[in-house]
DRENFILO-454335 format. One record per residue (C-alpha): x, y, z. Coordinates in steps of 0.5 Angstrom, whole numbers. Layout:
c1|c2|c3
X|Y|Z
...
***
This chain:
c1|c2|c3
24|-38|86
23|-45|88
23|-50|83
17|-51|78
14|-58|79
16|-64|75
9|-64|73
9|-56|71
15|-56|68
12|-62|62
7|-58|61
13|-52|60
16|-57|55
10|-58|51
7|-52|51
15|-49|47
14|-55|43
7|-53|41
9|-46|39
16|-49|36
12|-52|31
6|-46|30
12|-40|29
11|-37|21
17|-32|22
25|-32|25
22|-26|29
17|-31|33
23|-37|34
27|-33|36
23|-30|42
20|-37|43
28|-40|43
30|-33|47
24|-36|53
27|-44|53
33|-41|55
30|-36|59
27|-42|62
33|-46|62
30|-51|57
36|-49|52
40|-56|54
34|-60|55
33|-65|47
26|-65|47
25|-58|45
32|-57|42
29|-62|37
24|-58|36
27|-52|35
32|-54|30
27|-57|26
23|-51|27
29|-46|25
30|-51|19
23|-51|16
24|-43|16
30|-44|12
36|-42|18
41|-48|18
46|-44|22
41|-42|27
39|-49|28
46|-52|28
48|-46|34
41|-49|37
45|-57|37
50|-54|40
49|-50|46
47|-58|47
53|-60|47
55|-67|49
49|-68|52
45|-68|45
41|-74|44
40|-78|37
33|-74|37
37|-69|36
42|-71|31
36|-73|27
33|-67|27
39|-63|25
41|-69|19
34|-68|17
35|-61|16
40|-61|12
38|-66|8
31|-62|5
37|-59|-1
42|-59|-5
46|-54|-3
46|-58|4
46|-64|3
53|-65|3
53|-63|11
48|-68|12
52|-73|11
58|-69|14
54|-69|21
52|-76|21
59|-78|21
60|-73|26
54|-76|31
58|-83|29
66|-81|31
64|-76|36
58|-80|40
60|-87|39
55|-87|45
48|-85|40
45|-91|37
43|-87|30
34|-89|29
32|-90|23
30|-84|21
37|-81|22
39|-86|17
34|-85|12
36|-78|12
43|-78|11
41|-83|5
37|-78|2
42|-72|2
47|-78|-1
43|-79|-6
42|-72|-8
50|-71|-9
50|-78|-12
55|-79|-6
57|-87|-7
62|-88|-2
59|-85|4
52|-88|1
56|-96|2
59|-93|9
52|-92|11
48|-98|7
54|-102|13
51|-98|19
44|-101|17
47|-108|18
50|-107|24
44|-103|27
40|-109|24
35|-103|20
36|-108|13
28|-110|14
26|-103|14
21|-101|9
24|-93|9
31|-95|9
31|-100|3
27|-94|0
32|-89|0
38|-94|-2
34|-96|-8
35|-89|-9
41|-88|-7
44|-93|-12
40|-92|-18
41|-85|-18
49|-87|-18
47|-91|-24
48|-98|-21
41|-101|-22
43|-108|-20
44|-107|-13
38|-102|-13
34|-109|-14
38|-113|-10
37|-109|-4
29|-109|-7
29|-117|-8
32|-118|-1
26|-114|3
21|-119|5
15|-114|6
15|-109|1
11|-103|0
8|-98|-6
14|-92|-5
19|-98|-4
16|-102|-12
15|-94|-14
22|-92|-13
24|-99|-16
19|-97|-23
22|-90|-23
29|-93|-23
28|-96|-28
24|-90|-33
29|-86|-31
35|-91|-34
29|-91|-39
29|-99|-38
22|-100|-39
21|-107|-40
24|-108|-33
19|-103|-31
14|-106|-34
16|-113|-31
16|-110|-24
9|-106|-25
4|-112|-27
7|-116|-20
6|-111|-15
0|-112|-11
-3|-105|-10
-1|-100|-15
-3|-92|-14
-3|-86|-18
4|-85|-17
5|-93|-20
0|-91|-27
4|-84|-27
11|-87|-27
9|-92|-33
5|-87|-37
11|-82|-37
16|-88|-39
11|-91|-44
10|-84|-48
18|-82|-46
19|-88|-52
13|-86|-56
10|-92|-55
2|-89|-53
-2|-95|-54
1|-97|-48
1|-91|-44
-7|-91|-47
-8|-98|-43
-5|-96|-37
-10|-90|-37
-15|-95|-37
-14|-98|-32
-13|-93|-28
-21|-90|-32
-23|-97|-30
-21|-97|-22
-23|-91|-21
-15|-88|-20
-15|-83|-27
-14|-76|-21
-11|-71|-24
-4|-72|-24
-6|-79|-27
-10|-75|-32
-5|-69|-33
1|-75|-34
-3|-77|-40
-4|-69|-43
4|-70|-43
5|-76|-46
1|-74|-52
4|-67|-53
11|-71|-52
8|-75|-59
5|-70|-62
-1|-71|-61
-4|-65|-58
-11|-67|-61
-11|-72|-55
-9|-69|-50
-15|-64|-50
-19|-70|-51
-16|-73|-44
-16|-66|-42
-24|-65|-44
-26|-71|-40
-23|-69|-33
-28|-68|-28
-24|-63|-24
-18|-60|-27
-13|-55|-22
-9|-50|-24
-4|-54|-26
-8|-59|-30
-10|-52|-34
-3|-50|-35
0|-56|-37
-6|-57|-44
-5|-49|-45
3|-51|-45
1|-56|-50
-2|-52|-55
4|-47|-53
9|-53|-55
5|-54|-62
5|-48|-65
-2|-46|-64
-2|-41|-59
-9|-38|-62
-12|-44|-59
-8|-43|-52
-11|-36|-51
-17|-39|-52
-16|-44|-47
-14|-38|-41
-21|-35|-44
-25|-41|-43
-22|-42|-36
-24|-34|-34
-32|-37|-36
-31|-45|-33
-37|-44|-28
-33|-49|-24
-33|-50|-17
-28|-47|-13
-27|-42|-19
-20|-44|-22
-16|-38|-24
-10|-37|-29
-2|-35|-25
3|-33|-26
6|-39|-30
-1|-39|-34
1|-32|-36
9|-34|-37
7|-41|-41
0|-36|-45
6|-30|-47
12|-35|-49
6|-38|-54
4|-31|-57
12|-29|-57
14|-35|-61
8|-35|-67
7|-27|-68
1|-25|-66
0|-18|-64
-8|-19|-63
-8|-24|-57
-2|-21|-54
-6|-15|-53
-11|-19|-50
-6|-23|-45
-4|-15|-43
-11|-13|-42
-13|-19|-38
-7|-17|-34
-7|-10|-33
-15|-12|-31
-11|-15|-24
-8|-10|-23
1|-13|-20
-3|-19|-17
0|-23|-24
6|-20|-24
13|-22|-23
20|-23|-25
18|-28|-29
11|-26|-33
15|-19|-34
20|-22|-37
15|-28|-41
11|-20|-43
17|-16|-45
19|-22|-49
11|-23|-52
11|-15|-54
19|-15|-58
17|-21|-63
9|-19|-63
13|-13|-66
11|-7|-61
18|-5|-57
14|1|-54
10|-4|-51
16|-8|-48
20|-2|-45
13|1|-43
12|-4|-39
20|-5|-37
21|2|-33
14|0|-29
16|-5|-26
21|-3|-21
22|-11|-17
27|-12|-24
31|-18|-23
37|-21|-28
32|-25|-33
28|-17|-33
34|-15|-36
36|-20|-40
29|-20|-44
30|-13|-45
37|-13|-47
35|-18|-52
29|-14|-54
32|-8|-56
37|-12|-60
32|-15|-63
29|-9|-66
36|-6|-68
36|-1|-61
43|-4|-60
46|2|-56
40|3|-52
41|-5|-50
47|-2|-48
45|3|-44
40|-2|-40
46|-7|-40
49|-1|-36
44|0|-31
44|-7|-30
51|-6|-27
49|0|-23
43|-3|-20
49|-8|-17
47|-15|-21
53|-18|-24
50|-21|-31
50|-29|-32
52|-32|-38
45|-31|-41
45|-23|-41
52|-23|-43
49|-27|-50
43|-22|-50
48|-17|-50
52|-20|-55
45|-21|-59
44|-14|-59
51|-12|-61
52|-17|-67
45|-14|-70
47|-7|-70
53|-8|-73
57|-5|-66
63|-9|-67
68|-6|-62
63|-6|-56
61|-14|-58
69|-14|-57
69|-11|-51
63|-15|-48
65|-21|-48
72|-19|-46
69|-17|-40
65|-23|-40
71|-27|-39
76|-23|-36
72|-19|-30
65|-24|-29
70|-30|-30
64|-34|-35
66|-39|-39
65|-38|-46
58|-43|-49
57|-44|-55
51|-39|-56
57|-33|-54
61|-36|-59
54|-36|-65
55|-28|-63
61|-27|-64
63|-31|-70
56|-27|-72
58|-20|-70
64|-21|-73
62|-24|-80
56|-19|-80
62|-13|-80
66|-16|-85
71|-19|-81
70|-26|-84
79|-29|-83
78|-27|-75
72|-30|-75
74|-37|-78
80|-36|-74
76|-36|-67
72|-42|-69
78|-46|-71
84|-44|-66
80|-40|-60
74|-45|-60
72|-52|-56
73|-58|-61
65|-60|-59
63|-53|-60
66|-53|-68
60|-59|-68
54|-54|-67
51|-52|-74
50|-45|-72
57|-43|-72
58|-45|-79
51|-42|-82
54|-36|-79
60|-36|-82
57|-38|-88
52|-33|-88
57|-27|-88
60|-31|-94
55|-30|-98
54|-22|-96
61|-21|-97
63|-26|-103
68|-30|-99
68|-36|-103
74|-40|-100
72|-39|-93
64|-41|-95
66|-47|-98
70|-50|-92
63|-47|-87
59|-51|-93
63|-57|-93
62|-57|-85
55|-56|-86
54|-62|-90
57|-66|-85
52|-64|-79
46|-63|-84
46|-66|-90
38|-65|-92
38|-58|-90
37|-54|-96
39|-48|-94
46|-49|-94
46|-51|-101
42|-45|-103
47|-41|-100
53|-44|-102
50|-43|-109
49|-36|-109
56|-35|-106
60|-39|-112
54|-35|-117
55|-28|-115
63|-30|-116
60|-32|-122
64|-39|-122
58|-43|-125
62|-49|-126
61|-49|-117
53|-48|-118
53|-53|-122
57|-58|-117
52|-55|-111
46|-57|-116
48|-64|-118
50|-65|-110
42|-64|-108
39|-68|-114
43|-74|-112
42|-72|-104
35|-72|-106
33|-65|-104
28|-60|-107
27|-53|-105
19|-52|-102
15|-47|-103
15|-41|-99
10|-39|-95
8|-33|-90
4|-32|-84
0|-26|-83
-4|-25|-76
-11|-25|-78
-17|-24|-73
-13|-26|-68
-11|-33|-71
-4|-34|-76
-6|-36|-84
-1|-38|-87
-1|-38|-96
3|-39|-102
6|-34|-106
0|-33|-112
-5|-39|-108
-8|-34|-104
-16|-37|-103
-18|-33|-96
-24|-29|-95
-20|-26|-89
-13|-25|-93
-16|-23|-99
-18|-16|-96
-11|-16|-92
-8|-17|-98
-11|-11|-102
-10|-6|-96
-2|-9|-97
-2|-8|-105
-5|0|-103
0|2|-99
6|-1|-103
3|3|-109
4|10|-104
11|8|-103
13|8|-111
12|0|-112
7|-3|-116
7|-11|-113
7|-17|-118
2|-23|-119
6|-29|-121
3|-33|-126
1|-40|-124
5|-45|-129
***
């Protein structure tokens, strides 16, 4: 068979590079790669290049690297560009990007390194925070005389800011002559970032051209340290030039929530011209964050009615941020209604995630058939699935049937995390299952090799105070424990807590004295102690506790309870109960109480 013609044999070329960029699948690739080497293109750099980007856009790093080395030594800076690259795209390979260009650099001393090869090996330094080889690289941009480059300086800008050396990021910035907006942005986001807001804000108001990037950087800076006034006139610059997009816009929704000020963040919100799914579910995250999750269903109900064009559709992190809202205050009602929705959409808003956000929704709303309901439907379960149903039967005191989804767990193949071990813990201190809470988080430690956190020892200290086994768990906290972690509250209101069950006066003074020092203003340790010494009957102790909060200024606030009512939380005071919605609820509570053999009394107001 004759040689095909030069002018064949480039249509050939392109023709395999055109198709390299236009695979979707491994499978499509590799047929492709198997024709380029059918055709005697496998040590040819112009598609090779284009095949290792290709194999690395799909996510096969190995295949693209064997793809480099069939080159071998005639792999050209094309080549190693395109490989460096690859790997610099993650975190998890990012170390073999600079790997690879220190292999180019000793190996191929022939290869003149573009500034594209550069770039990257930076980048993938600046993910790893590798200072030392990042410097190597900043002497290579000298000698290739790339230190006018606009692309260069902006990854060592990075590299150096990310390494917390702010002051060289801003020498090699002021050395540029000409320098763009990503070059002044990286600059402003270095200096957020290191919460330097007056040197961004510096910088900010003489750069030439600002864009959306710029305004956002500066609104997340100024709302970072409260300060919305500023934040507020940087958005209406951006109002007034017409730059407010949407990630302009959603930045400011942000920055609100952040303050406190959920009220202005649907004020910025309403006033969006177009919004996207994102923008929907960052506000919808607001209400969420503030406690008001009545006012985040009613967000999703009136993105379902937006007449908008195109339609904007709730997702998967929708449903997860709306669920978590629900779960977080109580409400069965709208619960009910998130399910219905998407049961509505058949699996189309189902995924490990909204099954876990659901599952957690359902167990604090109180319906656990709900939650297990849906657990054994959804057959795709992954770790987070188990965990939130783990901890939802531990929730509801069904510890041995948490234990029994633990065990299917390990069935199935996972190996549980640090987050599975605390909800089985969770759910062993709740039901009182002593010895196999014991046994779990020796397992935890010695067959999975998991460090103990701060959240294990809460379960433990409580597990063990909830059994009565107070001396063993003050013994764990104070022989067994990381230093740091003694600092945590928790602990010690565990510790305390169990004293107050068990009447263990010396230990719960030395959990109290630990808890004034964290805590000095929380009330509660003060009461418990209190109670302690006065079920002792030591009333020389409550008078002692009553003095220290009189003098640290503290008074006991009124209780109060929250009821789910027409689909809102309504909260009331013990004997001020002015509610035509409650009153009615309240009555139906008093008629079953009177079933149950108890007549329930009104206080009196003083």
């Amino acid at each position: 068979m004759p040689p095909p013609r030069p002018s064949a044999r480039v249509d050939e070329e392109n023709s395999l590079v055109r198709l390299a960029a236009r695979c979707v699948s491994t499978h499509q690739l590799d047929q492709l790669h198997a024709r380029a080497v059918l055709l005697g293109y496998a040590r040819n750099s112009f598609v090779a290049a284009k095949l290792v980007r290709a194999f690395a856009d799909l996510g096969h790093l190995r295949r693209a690297r064997a793809v480099a080395a069939a080159l071998g030594a005639s792999a050209n800076a094309f080549v190693w560009t395109a490989l460096v690259r690859a790997h610099s795209q993650s975190d998890a390979a990012a170390r073999d990007a600079v790997a690879l260009y220190a292999q180019m650099h000793r190996g191929c001393p022939g290869i003149k390194p573009l500034t594209f090869t550069v770039s990257s090996v930076l980048k993938a330094a600046a993910r790893r925070k590798m200072l030392p080889e990042g410097e190597q690289v900043h002497v290579h941009v000298f000698k290739n005389g790339f230190q006018a480059d606009e692309r260069i300086a902006t990854t060592l800008v990075d590299l150096y800011a990310k390494c917390g050396r702010l002051d060289d990021a801003r020498r090699v910035f002021d050395r540029l002559l000409v320098k763009d907006a990503q070059l002044y942005n990286t600059m402003i986001a270095a200096y957020i970032e290191a919460g330097d807001v007056e040197s961004a804000e510096k910088l900010f108001e003489t750069m030439p051209q600002k864009n959306a990037y710029t305004l956002v950087e500066m609104v997340t800076g100024y709302s970072a340290r409260g300060d919305m006034d500023s934040a507020k006139h940087v958005f209406e610059i951006a109002v007034a030039n017409g730059a407010a997009n949407m990630v302009v816009c959603t930045a400011m929704i942000s920055g609100y929530a952040k303050t406190g000020k959920a009220d202005d963040s649907r004020a910025v919100f309403d006033g969006m011209r177009e919004r996207d799914v994102a923008t929907w579910n960052v506000m919808i995250g607001v209400y969420s964050g503030a406690g008001r999750a009545a006012e985040a269903v009613d967000l999703v109900k009136i993105m379902l009615e937006s007449r908008a064009n195109p339609k904007v559709e709730p997702n998967h992190t929708t449903i997860s941020i709306v669920a978590a809202a629900c779960a977080q205050c109580g409400l069965p009602t709208q619960a009910s209604w998130i399910q219905d929705y998407v049961d509505s959409c058949r699996t189309m808003l189902l995924n490990n995630h909204t099954v876990a956000a659901l599952i957690d929704m359902h167990s604090k709303c109180g319906n656990i058939e709900k939650a297990l309901d849906l657990f054994c439907r959804w057959t795709q379960r992954d770790l987070i699935c188990y965990s939130s149903m783990i901890s939802a039967l531990g929730m509801h005191g069904h510890g041995k049937d948490a234990i029994s989804v633990f065990n299917e767990l390990l069935d199935d193949g996972f190996d549980p995390d640090g987050i599975c071990f605390v909800s089985v813990l969770n759910a062993c201190s709740h039901t009182g299952l002593l010895d196999e809470g014991r046994r779990y988080f020796q397992m935890m430690k010695d067959e999975f090799h998991i460090i103990p956190t701060v959240e294990h020892y809460l379960c433990v200290v409580d597990l063990l105070g909830r059994a009565g086994c107070i001396d063993e768990a003050y013994q764990m906290i104070d022989h067994e424990m990381p230093t740091d972690f003694q600092q945590h509250a928790g602990i010690w209101g565990a510790l305390l807590s169990a004293c107050r069950t068990y009447s263990n006066v010396e230990i719960g003074e030395v959990a109290a004295s630990h808890l004034f020092k964290l805590e000095p203003n929380n009330m509660g340790n003060y009461v418990l102690l209190s109670n302690i010494y006065a079920k002792a009957e030591k009333w020389d102790g409550v008078q002692k506790v009553r003095t220290l909060m009189r003098r640290q200024g503290i008074q006991k606030p009124p209780g109060w309870s929250q009821v789910d009512a027409e689909g809102s939380l309504r909260e009331f005071i013990t004997s001020e109960l002015h509610d035509n919605v409650l009153e009615p609820v309240m009555e139906i509570l008093n008629w079953e109480l009177k079933d149950h053999g108890y007549t329930p009394t009104r206080a009196k107001p003083e």
